[in-house]
N, C-alpha and C positions, 0 to 999 in steps of 0.2 A: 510590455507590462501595462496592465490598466491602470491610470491615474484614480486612487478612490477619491478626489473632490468632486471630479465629475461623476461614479457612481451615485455620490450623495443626492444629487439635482435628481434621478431616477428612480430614486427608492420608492417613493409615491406612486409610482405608477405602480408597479409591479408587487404591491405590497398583499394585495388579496390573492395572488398569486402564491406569494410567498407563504403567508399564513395558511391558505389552504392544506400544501404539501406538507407544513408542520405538524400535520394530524397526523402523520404516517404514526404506527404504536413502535416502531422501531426505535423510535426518538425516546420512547418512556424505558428501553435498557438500554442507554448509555448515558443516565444523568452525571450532570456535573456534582462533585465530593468538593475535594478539597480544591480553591481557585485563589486567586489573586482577586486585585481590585480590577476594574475595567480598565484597558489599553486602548491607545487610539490606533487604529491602521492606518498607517500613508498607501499601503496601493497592493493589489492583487496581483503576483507574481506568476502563479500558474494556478492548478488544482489544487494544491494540497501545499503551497509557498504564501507566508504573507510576508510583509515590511513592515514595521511598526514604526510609526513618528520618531521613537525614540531611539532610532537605526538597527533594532535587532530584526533579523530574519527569523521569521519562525517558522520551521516544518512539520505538519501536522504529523503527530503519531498515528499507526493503523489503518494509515490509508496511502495509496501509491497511485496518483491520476496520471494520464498518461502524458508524453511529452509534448509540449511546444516544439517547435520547428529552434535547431540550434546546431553547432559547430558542423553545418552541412546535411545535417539530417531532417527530414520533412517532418511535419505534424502529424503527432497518429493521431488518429480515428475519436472524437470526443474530446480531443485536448482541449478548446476552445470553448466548449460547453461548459466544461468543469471550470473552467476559470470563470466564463459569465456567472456562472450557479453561484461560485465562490463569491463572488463581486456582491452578487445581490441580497445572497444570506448575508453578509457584513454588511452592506448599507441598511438593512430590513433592521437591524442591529444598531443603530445610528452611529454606525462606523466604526463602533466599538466592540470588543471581542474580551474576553476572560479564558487565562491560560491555566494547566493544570498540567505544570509541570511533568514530564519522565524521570523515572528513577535516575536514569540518564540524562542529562541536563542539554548536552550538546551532542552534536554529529562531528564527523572530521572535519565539514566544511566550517566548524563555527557558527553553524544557526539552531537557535533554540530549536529542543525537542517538547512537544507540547500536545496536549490534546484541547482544544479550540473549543470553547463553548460562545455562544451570545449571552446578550447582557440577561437573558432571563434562564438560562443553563441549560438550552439546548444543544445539544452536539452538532457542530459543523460536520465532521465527519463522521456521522453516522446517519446525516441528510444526503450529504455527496453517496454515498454507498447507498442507501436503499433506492435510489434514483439510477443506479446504474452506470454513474461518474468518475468510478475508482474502483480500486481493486484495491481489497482488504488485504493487512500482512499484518504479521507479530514479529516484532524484532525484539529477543531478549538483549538487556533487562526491561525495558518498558513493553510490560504485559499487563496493565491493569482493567483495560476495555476489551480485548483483544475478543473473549466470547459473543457482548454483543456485538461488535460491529463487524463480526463472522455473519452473525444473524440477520445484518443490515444486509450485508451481501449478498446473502443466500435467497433472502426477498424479492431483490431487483434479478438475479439469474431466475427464480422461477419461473415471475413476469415477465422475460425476457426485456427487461428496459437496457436504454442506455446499450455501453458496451456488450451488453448481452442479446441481444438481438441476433448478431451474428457469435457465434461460441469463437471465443478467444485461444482456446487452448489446444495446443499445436502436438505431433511427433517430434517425439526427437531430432529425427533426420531430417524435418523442416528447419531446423536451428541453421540461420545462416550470417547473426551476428548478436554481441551483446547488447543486455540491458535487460527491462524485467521481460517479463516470458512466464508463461501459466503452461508444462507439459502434462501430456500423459502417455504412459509406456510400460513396456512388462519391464521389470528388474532380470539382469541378468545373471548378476555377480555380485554376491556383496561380501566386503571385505571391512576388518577393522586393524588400526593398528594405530601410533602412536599421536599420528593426525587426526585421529577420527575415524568417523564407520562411510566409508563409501559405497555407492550403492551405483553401479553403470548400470547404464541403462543402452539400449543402440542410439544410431548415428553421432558418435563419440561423445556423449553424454552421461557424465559423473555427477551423483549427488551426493553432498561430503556434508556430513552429522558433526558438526564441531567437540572437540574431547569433550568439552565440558556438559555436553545433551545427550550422550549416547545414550546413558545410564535412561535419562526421561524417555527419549526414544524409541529405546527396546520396550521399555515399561510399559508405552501406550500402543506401540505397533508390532511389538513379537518380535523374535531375531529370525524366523521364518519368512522372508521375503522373497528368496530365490524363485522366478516364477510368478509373484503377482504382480496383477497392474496397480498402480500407481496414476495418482495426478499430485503433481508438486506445483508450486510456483516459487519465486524469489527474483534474484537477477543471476542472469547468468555471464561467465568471464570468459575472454576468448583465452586461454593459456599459451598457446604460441605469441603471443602479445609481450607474457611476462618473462618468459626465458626462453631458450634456446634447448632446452633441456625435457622437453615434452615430447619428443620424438613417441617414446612409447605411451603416452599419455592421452586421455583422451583429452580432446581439443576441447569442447565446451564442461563447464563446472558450475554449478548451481549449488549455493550455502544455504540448508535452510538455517533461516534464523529461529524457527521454534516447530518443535514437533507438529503442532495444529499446520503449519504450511505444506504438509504432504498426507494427502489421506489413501488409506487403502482401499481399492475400488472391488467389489463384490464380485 
């Protein structure tokens, strides 16, 4: 974890830095609405994690940076980056941040859900994103950025920055363990029923429409799938993990969390 007392001592340096990159126009669709008063941060947890003095964790909404090195598994590719980025847009910030609540308040893990502005109502994460530092997601119910900071994304993939230099997004049949994951692949079967609309895909790879999105789903992408390609992202779960009972199942599962996380490719 990065101590922010010491990001504080740093801020000066790196502040025409900062300010520079604040001209991106990406920053001008995803202004801060409705905020809080100013927070203090005690320290920079990863990408897209802060600590606030006042002991709550907060995880930004609409953005997924990649992991730190943790329970045995190595640093992907920019984790570090995104955390320094993070560091220094909050110190740039004098340390202070402004929350804006999700309709959703909390995660399972208990840390606030939040979309992160600085003290003058810049977006954190839609600086991280057009920089190449994170990979956009919508997770319903907190959909209120989700368009632009799709457009922050879309920015840094053109330009190739950041994670996008090398194209992130993998086959199927490359899936050889969980966590987030950006595929693309033809559909080969899709099915609906009381769970949801599943949509397999090869190298046993399922994507499952939660009951309550099918309805948007279908609406935005046709019930004609059979046959096209596809790019999704989200996380994916290993299912022989969770039961004994997936003999005939495909092994990996990807939820999307909002229709926008899977588009149809030409």
């Amino acid at each position: 974890m990065v101590l922010f007392s010491k990001l504080k001592k740093a801020s000066l340096v790196g502040a025409f830095f900062v300010s520079g990159l604040y001209l991106s126009p990406a920053l001008a669709l995803c202004p801060a609405t409705i905020v809080g008063a100013p927070v203090e941060v005690s320290r920079v947890v990863d990408g897209d994690t802060l600590r606030l003095v006042d002991g709550r964790s907060v995880r930004l909404i609409g953005i997924n940076a990649p992991e730190m090195a943790r329970k045995g598994r190595s640093v992907e590719p920019y984790a570090v980056q995104a955390r320094r980025r993070l560091s220094a847009l909050v110190a740039a910030s004098g340390g202070q941040v402004t929350l804006q609540l999700g309709v959703e308040p909390k995660d399972r893990y208990g840390r606030t859900l939040a979309h992160v502005f600085d003290v003058q109502g810049r977006s954190l994460e839609a600086q991280l994103l057009v920089e190449g530092l994170g990979y956009w997601v919508a997770l319903a119910p907190n959909l209120g950025q989700w368009q632009c900071l799709q457009g922050a994304e879309q920015s840094a993939r053109e330009a190739g920055l950041g994670l996008w230099r090398k194209s992130p997004v993998v086959e199927p049949e490359s899936l050889r363990s969980g966590g987030f994951a950006m595929v693309r692949g033809k559909v080969r079967q899709v099915q609906r029923n009381r769970g949801g609309l599943w949509l397999e895909m090869g190298g046993s790879l399922v994507l499952r429409v939660p009951v309550e999105q099918v309805d948007d789903f279908i609406r935005v992408h046709g019930s004609a799938l059979t046959g096209r390609s596809i790019e999704a992202r989200g996380w994916v779960v290993d299912r022989t993990r969770r039961s004994a009972k997936t003999k005939k199942q495909a092994r990996w599962m990807l939820t999307l969390g909002h229709q926008s996380m899977m588009q149809v490719l030409p």
